[in-house]
ChimeraX commands (.cxc) that place a marker at each C-alpha (Angstrom):
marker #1 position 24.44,43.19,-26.06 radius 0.5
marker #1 position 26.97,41.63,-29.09 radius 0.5
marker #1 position 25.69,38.80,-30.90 radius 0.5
marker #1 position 28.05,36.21,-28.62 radius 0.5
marker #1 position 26.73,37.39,-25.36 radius 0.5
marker #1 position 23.04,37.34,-26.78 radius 0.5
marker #1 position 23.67,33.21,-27.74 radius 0.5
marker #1 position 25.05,32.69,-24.43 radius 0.5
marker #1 position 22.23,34.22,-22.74 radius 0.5
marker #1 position 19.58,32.43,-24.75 radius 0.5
marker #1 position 21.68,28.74,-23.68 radius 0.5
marker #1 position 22.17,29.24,-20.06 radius 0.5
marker #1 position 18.11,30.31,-20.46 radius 0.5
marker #1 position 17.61,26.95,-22.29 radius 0.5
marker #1 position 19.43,24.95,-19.58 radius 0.5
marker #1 position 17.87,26.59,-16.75 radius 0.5
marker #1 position 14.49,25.55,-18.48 radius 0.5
marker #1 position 15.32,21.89,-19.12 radius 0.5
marker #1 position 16.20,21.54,-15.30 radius 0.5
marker #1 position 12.91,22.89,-14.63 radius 0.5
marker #1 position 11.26,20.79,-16.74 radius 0.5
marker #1 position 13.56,17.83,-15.40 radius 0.5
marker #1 position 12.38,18.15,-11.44 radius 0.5
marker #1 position 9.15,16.59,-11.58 radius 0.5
marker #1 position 10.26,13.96,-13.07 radius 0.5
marker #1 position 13.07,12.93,-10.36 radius 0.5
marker #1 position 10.03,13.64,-7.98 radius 0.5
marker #1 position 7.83,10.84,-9.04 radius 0.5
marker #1 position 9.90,8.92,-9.05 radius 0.5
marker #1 position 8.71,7.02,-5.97 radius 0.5
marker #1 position 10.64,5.28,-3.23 radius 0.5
marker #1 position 12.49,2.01,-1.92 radius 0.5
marker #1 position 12.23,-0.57,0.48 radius 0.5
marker #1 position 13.68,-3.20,0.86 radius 0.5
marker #1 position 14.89,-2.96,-2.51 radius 0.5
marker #1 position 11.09,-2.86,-3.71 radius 0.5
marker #1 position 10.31,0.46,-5.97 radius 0.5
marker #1 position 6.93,1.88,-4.85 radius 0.5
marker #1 position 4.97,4.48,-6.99 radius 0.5
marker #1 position 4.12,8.24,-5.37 radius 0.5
marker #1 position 0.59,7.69,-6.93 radius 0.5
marker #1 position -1.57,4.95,-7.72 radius 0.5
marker #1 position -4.67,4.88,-9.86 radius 0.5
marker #1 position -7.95,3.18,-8.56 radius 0.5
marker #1 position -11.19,3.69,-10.28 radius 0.5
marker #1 position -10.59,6.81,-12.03 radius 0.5
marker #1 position -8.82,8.51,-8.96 radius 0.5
marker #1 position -4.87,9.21,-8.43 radius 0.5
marker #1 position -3.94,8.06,-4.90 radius 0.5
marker #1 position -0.80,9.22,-2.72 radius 0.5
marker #1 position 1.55,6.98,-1.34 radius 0.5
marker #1 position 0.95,7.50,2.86 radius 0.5
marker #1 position 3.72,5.38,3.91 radius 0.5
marker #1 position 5.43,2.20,3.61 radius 0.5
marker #1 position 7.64,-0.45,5.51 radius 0.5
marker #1 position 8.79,-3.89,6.05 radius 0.5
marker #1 position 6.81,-6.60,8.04 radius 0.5
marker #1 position 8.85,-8.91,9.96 radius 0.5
marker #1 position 9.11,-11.91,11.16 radius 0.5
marker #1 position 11.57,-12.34,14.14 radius 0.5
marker #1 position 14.35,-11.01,12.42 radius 0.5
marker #1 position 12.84,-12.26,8.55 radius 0.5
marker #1 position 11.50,-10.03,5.88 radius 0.5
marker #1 position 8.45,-11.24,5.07 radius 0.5
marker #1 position 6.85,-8.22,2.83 radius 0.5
marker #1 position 6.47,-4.68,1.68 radius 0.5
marker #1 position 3.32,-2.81,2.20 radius 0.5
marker #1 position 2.59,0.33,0.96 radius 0.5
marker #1 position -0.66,2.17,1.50 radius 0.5
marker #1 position -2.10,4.50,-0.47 radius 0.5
marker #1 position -5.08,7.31,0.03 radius 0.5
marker #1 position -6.44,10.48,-1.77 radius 0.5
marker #1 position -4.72,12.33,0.79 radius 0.5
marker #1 position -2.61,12.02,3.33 radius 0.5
marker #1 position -3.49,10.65,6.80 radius 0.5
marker #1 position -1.42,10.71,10.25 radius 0.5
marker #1 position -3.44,9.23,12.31 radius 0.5
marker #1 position -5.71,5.38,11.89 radius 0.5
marker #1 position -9.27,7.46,12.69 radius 0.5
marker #1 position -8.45,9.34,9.72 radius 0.5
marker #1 position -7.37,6.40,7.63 radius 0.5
marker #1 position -10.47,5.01,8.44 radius 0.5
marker #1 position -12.74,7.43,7.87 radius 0.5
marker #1 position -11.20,8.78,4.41 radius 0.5
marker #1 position -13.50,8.41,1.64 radius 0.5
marker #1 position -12.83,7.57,-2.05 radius 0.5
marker #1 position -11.00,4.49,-3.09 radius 0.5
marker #1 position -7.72,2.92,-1.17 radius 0.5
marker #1 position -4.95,0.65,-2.09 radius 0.5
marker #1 position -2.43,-1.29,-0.01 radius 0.5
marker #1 position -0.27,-3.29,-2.31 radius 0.5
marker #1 position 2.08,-6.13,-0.47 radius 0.5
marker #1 position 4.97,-7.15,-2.76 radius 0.5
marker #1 position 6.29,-10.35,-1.05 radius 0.5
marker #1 position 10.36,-10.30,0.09 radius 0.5
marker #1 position 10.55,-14.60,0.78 radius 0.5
marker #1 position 8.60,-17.61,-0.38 radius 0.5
marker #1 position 5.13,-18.57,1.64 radius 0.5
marker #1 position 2.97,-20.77,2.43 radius 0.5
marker #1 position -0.77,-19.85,1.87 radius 0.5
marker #1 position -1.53,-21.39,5.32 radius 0.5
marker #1 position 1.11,-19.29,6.88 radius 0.5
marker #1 position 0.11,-16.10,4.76 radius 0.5
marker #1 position -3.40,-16.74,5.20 radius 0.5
marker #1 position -2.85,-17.58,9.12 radius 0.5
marker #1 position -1.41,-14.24,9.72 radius 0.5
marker #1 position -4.06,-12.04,7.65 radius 0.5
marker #1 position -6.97,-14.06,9.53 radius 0.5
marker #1 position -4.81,-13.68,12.83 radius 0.5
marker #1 position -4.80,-9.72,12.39 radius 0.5
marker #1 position -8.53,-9.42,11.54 radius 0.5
marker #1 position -9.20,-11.35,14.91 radius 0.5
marker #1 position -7.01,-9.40,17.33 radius 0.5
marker #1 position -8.54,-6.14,15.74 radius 0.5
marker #1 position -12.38,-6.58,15.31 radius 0.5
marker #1 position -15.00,-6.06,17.28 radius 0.5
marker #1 position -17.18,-9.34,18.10 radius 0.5
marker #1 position -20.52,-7.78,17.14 radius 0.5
marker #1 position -18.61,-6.22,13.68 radius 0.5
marker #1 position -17.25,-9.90,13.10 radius 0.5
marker #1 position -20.61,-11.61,13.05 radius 0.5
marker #1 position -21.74,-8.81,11.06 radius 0.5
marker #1 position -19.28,-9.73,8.49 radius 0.5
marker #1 position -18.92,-13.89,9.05 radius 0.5
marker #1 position -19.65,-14.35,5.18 radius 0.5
marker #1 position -16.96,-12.12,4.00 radius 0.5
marker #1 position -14.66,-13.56,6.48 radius 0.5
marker #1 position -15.14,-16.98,5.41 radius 0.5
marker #1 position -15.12,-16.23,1.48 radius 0.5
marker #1 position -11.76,-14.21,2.54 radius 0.5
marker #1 position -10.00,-17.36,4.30 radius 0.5
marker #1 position -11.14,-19.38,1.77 radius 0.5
marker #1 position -8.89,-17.43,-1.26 radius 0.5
marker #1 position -5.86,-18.31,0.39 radius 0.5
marker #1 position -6.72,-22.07,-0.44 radius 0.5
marker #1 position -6.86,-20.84,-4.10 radius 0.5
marker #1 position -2.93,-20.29,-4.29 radius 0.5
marker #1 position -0.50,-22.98,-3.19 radius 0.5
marker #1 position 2.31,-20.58,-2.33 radius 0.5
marker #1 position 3.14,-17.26,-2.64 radius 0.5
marker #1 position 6.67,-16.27,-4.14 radius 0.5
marker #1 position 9.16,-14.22,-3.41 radius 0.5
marker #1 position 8.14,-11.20,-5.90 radius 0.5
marker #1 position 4.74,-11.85,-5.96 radius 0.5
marker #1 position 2.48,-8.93,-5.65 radius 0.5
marker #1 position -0.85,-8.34,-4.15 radius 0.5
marker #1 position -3.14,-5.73,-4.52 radius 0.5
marker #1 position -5.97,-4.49,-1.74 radius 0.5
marker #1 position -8.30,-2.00,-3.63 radius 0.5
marker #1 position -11.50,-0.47,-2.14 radius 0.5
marker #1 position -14.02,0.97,-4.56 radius 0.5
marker #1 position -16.48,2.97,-3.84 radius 0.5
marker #1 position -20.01,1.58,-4.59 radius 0.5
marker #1 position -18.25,-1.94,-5.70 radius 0.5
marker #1 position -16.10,-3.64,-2.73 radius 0.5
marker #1 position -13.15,-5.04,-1.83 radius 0.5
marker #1 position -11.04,-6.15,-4.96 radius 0.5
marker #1 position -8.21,-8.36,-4.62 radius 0.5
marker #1 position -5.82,-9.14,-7.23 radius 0.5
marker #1 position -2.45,-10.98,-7.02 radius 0.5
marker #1 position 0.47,-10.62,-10.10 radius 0.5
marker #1 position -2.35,-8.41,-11.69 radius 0.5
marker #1 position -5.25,-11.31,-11.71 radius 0.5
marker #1 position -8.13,-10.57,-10.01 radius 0.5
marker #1 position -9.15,-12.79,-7.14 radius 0.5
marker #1 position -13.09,-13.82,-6.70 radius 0.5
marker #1 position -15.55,-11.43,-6.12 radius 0.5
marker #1 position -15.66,-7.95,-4.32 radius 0.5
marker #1 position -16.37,-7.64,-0.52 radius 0.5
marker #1 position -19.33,-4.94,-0.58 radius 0.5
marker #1 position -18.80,-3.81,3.09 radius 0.5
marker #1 position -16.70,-0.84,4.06 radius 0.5
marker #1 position -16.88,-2.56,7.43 radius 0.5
marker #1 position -14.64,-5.29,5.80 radius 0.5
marker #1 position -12.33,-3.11,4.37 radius 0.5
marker #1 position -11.46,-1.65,7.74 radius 0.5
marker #1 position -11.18,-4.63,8.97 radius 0.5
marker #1 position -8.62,-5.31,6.53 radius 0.5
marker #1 position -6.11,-2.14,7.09 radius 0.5
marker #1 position -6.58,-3.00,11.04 radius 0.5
marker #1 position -4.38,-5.94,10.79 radius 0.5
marker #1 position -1.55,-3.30,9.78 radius 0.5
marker #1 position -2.88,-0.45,11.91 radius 0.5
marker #1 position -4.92,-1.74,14.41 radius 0.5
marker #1 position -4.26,-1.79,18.43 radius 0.5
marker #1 position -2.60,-5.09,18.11 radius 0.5
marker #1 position -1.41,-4.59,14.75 radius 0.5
marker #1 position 0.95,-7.29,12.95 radius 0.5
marker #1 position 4.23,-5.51,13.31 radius 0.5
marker #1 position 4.59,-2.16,15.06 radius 0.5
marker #1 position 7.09,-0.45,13.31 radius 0.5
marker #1 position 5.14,-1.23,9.97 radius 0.5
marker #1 position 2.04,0.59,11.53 radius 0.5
marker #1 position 4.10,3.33,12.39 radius 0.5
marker #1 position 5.86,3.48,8.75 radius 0.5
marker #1 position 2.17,3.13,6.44 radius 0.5
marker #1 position 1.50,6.29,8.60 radius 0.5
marker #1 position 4.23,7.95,7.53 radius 0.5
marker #1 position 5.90,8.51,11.06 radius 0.5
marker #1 position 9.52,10.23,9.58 radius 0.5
marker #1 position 11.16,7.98,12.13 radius 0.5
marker #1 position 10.32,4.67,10.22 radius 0.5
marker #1 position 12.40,6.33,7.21 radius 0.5
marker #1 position 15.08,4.23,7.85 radius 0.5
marker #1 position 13.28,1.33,6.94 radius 0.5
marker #1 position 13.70,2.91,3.19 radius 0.5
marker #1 position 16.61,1.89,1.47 radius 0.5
marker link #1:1,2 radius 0.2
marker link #1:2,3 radius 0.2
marker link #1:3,4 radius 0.2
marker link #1:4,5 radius 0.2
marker link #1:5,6 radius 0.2
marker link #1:6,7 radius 0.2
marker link #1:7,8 radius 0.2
marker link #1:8,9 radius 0.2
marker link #1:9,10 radius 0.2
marker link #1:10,11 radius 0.2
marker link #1:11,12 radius 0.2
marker link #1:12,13 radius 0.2
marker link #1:13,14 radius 0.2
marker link #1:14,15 radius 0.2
marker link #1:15,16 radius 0.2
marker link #1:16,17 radius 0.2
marker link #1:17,18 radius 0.2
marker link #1:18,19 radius 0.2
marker link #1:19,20 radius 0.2
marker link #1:20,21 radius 0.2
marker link #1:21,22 radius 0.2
marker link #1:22,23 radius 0.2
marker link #1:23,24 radius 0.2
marker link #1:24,25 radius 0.2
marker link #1:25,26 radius 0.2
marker link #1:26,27 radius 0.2
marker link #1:27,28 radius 0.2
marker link #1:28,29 radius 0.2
marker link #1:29,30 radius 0.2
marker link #1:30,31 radius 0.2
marker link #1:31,32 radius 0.2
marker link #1:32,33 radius 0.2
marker link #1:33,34 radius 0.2
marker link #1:34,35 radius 0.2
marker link #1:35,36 radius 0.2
marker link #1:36,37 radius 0.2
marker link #1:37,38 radius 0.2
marker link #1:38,39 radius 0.2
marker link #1:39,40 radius 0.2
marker link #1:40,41 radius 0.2
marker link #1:41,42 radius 0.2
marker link #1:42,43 radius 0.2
marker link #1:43,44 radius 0.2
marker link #1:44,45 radius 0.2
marker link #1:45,46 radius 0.2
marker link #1:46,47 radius 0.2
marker link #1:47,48 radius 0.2
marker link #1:48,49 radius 0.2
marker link #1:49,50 radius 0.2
marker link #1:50,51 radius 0.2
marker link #1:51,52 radius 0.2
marker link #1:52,53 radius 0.2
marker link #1:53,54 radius 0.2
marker link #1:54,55 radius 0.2
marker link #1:55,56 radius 0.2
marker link #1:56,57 radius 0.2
marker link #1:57,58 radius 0.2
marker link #1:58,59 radius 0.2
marker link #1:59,60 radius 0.2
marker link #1:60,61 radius 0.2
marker link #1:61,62 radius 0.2
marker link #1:62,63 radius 0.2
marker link #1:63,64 radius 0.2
marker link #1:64,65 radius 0.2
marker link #1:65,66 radius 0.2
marker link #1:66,67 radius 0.2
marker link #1:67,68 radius 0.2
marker link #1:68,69 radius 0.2
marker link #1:69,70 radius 0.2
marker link #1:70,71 radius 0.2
marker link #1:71,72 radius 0.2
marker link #1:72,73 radius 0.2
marker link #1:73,74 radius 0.2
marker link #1:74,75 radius 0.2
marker link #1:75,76 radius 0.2
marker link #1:76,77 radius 0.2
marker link #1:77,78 radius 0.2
marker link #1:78,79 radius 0.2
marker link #1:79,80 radius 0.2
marker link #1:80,81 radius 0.2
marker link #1:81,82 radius 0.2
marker link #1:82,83 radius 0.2
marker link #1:83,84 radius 0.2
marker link #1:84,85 radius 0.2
marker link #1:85,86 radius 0.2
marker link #1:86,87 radius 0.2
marker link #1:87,88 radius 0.2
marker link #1:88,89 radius 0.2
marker link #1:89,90 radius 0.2
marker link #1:90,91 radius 0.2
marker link #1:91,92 radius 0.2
marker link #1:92,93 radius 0.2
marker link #1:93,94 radius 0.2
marker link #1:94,95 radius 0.2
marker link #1:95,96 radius 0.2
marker link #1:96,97 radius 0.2
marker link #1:97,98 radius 0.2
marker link #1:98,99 radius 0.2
marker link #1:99,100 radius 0.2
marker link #1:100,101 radius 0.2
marker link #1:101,102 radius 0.2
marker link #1:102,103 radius 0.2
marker link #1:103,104 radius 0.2
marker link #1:104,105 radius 0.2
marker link #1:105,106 radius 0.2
marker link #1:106,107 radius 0.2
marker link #1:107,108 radius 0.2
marker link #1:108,109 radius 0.2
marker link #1:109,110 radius 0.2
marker link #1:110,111 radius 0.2
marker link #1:111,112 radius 0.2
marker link #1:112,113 radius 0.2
marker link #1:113,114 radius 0.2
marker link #1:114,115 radius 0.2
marker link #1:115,116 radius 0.2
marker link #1:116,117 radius 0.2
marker link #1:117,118 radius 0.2
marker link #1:118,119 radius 0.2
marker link #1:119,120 radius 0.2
marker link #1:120,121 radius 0.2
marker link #1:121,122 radius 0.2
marker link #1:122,123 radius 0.2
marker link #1:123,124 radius 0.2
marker link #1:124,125 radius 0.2
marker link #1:125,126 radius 0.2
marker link #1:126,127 radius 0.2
marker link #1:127,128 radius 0.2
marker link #1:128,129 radius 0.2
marker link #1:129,130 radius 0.2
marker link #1:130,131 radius 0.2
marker link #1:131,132 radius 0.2
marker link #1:132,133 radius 0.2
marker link #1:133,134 radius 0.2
marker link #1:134,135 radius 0.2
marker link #1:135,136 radius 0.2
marker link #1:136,137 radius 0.2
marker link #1:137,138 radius 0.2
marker link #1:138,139 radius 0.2
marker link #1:139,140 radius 0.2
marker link #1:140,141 radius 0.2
marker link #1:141,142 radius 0.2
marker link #1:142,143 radius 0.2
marker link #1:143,144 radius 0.2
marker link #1:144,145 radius 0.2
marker link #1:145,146 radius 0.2
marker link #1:146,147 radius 0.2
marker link #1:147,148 radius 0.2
marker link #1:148,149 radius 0.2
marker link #1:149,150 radius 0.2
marker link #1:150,151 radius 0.2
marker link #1:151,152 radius 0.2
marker link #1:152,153 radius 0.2
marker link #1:153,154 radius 0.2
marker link #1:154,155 radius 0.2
marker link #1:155,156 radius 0.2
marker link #1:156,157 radius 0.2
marker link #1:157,158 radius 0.2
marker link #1:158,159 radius 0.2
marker link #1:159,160 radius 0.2
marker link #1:160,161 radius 0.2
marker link #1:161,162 radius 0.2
marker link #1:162,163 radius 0.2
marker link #1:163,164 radius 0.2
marker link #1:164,165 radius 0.2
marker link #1:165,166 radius 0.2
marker link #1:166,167 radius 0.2
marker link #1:167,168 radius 0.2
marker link #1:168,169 radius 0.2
marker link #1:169,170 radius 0.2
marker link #1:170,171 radius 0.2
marker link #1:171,172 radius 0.2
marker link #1:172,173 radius 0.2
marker link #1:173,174 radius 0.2
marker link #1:174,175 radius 0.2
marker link #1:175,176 radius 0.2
marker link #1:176,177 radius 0.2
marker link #1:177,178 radius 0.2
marker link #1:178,179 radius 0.2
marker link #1:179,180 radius 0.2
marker link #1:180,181 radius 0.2
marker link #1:181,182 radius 0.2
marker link #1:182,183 radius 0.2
marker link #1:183,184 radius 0.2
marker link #1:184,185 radius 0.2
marker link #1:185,186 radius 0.2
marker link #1:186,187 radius 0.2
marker link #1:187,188 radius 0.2
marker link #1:188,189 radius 0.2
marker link #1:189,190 radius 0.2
marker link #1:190,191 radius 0.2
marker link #1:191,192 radius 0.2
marker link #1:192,193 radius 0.2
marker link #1:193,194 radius 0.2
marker link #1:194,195 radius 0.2
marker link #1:195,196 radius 0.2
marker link #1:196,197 radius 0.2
marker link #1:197,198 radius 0.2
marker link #1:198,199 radius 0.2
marker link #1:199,200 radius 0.2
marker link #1:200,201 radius 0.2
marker link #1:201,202 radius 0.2
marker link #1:202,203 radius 0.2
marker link #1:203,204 radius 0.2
marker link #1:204,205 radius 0.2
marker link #1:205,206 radius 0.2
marker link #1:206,207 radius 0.2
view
């Protein structure tokens, strides 16, 4: 092998390498909905979650918001998603202007149709203190962004534009209560249950 066919060897080598090195990166690089980027992973106490799915809630024919859920692993089914253990995220990145009686109407709305009466007296505090934090925000914008984090061993943290929100709901209970207004039997929108499972069919939603 000549000097000249040695160089070219050692470039098209070179390049083949930088691609390699280049994949990943185009790989987590997340998805879109709705015009909203969304992370592959999140980080919640310590632990690197993966994205399960994500969609659009609507309202009639509105957008209202994004929701994205995220796990230490994946999960097809709501048992699953209910019973996984380590920390959990759903972050809701708002698409329109809202009231918080409206917002808060629809989130209290969702824990009713999906909870068990004896699991709802259980957790009466937490559902009070919970109603109650929508009173603490006048209006969320379009853009806003709130956070749903479960921690292990501390609770239920919410957060909105980054700021936490009160104080941590200690009950796992409460947190399930919480993804059951997006995947429970009566869930708030369908096709949004459908899509935070990661149902390939709901892809279309992602643009």
């Amino acid at each position: 092998m000549n000097w000249i066919t040695a160089k070219r060897a050692l470039l098209t080598g070179v390049a083949a390498s930088c691609m390699v090195l280049a994949a990943p990166a185009v790989q987590a690089a997340g998805m879109e909905v709705a015009g909203v980027k969304l992370d592959d992973t999140a980080h919640v106490a310590n632990t690197e979650l993966k994205l399960n799915g994500a969609g659009i809630r609507y309202k009639a024919i509105f957008k209202v918001y994004v929701a994205a859920l995220y796990l230490t692993s994946k999960k097809a089914t709501v048992p699953d998603v209910l019973a996984s253990q380590g920390p959990r995220r759903v972050t809701i990145v708002m698409l329109r202007d809202l009231s918080n009686e409206e917002f808060g109407r629809g989130f209290m709305s969702g824990i009713q149709q999906n909870t068990e009466k004896s699991e709802k007296m259980k957790l009466t505090g937490q559902f009070l203190r919970f109603g109650e934090l929508f009173a603490s925000v006048p209006e969320l914008k379009k853009g806003d962004v709130m956070v749903l984090d479960w921690i292990p061993s501390v609770g239920s943290v919410v957060s909105l534009n980054g700021k936490r929100m009160g104080e941590p709901y200690p009950d796992i209970a409460f947190n399930n209560a919480l993804l059951r207004i997006w995947l429970g039997e009566s869930p708030v929108d369908k096709s949004l249950k459908k899509a935070m499972l990661g149902e390939t069919e709901e892809r279309s939603n992602f643009r």
